[in-house]
TISE-963635 format. One record per residue (C-alpha): residue number from 0; residue in three letters; y, z, x. Coordinates in steps of 0.02 Angstrom, whole numbers, plus 50000, padded with zeros to 5 digits. Last residue first. Example, Ala and Ser with C-alpha at 12.3 -4.5 7.8 and 13.67 -1.06 7.14 Angstrom:
! residues 2
  nr rest    py    pz    px
   1  SER 49947 50357 50684
   0  ALA 49775 50390 50615
This chain:
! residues 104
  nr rest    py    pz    px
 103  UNK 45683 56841 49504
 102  UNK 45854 56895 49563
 101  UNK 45807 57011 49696
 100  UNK 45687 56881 49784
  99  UNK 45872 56767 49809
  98  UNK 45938 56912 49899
  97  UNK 45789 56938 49996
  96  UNK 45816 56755 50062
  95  UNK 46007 56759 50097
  94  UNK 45970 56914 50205
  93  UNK 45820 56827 50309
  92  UNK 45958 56675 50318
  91  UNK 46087 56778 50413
  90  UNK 46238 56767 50296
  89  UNK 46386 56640 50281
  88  UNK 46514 56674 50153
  87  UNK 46640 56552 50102
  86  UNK 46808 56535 50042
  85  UNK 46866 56378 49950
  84  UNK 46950 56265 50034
  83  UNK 47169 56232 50012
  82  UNK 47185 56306 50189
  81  UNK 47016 56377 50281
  80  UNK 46931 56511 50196
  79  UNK 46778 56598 50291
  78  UNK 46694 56762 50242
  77  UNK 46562 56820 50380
  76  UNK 46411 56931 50326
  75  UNK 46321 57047 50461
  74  UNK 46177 57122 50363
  73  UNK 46155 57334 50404
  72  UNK 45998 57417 50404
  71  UNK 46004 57440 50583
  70  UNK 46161 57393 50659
  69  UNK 46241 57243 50740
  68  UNK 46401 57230 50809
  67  UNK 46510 57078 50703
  66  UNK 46587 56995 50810
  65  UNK 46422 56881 50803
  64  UNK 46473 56826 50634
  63  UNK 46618 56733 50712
  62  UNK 46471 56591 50771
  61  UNK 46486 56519 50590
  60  UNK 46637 56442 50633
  59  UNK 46777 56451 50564
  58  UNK 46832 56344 50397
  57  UNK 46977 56240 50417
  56  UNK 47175 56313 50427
  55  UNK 47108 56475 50487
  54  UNK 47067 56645 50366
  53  UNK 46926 56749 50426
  52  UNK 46832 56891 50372
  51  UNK 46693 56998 50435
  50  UNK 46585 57089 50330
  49  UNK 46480 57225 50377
  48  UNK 46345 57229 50224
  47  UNK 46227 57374 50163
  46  UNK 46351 57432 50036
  45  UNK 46531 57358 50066
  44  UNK 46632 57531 50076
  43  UNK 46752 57454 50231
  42  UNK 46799 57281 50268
  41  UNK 46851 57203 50432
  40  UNK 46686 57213 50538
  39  UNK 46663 57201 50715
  38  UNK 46633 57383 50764
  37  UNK 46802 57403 50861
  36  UNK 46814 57577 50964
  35  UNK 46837 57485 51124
  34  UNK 46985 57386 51035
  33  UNK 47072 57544 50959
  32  UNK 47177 57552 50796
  31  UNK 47028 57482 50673
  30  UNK 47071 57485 50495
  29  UNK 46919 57419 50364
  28  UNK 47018 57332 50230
  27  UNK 46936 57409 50062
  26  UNK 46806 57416 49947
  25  UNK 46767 57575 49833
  24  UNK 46727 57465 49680
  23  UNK 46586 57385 49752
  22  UNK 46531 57244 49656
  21  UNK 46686 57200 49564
  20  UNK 46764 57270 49685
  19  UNK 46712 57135 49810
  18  UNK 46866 57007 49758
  17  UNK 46987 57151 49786
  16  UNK 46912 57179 49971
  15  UNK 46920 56962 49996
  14  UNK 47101 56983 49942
  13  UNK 47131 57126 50046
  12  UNK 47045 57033 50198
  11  UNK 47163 56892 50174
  10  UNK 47308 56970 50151
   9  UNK 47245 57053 50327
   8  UNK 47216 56882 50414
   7  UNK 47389 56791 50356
   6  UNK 47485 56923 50404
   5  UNK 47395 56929 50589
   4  UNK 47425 56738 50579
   3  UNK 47590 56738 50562
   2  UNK 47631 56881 50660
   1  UNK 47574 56779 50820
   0  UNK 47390 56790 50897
């Protein structure tokens, strides 16, 4: 992965942490130093979700929520923006379901 990207990836992940606050006003960039301690997530004060982000010139796919390492009462969530596209979030569709029961 060249600079370019990298810089591209962690604007990204600040933006998506600044979009958050509104909802969790503690949010930020989740910093990882060491590959085998890396937990798959890139955000940091999220509530129940580990949230993955990613920034590509189309939308990535939805397999990138499996970097995210699973944990009990956790929801892996993956935000996706691909250039000029509106970012997206793809959850696990249990998750998407019980969010949907809370606003009823």
């Amino acid at each position: 992965m060249g600079k370019g990207q990298r810089v591209k990836g962690h604007g990204f992940e600040r933006w998506v942490a600044n979009q958050l606050k509104q909802v969790f006003p503690d949010a930020k960039r989740h910093l990882e130093f060491q590959g085998t301690e890396a937990r798959g997530f890139d955000l940091d004060n999220t509530g129940q979700y580990h949230i993955q982000c990613k920034a590509y010139r189309g939308y990535a796919p939805i397999s990138k929520i499996q970097e995210v390492h699973p944990e009990d009462g956790f929801t892996p969530v993956l935000v996706t923006k691909g250039d000029y596209l509106e970012p997206m979030a793809v959850l696990p569709l249990s998750a998407f379901i019980e969010l949907l029961k809370g606003n009823n």
